[in-house]
C-alpha positions, -999 to 999 in steps of 0.1 A, spaced: 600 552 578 577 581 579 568 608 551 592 634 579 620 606 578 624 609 540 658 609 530 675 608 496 707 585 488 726 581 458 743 548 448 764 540 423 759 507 407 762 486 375 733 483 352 727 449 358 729 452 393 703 430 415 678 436 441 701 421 462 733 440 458 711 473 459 702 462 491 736 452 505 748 485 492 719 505 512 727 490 539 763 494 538 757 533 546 719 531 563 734 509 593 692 513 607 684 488 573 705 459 586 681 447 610 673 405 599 636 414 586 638 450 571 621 446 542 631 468 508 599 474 485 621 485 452 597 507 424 610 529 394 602 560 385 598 571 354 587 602 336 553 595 317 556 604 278 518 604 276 511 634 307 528 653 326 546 644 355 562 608 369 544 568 371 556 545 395 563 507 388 571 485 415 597 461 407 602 435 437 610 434 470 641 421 490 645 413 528 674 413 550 686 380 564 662 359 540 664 345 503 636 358 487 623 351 445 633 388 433 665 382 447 685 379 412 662 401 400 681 431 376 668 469 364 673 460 334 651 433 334 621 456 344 634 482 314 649 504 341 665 533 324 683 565 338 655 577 359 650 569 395 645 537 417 627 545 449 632 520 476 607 519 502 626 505 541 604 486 563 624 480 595 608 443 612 572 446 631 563 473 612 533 474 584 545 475 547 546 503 528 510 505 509 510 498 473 526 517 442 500 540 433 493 556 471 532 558 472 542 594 487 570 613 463 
């Protein structure tokens, strides 16, 4: 997805919701996501008590039609609180998203 594609979607999940289920319920209403090897980069967002402005910490990654390790992985098991998760969506043959801190907001 390029920086122009942007979009913004609001979920509503449980707390202890995993990578997993936040995938399957992204691609529930982002039909271009359920291609087998779309890959989800998942980072949150938080706002930085020590300067101004956000930080981004990336969490794990899922990736349709495969079993991957951060799977079963929950937000609250990377001290996700209510701020904002930011999911990065790779469709298949396409480079990955570069890492956390060249992230565009």
């Amino acid at each position: 997805m390029t920086i122009s594609q942007r979009k913004e979607l609001q979920i509503y999940a449980w707390m202890d919701a995993t990578l997993k289920e936040l995938t399957s319920l992204v691609k529930e209403v982002y039909p271009e996501a359920r291609k087998k090897g779309t890959l989800f980069n998942f980072a949150v967002v938080f706002t930085d008590v020590k300067r101004p402005g956000y930080r981004v910490k990336e969490v794990g990654s899922t990736k349709s039609g495969r079993k991957g390790t951060d799977d079963s992985m929950t937000l609250p098991s990377q001290k996700f609180q209510v701020d904002y998760l930011d999911i990065a969506i790779t469709p298949p043959h396409r480079a990955p998203p570069p890492s956390g801190h060249m992230r565009p907001h």
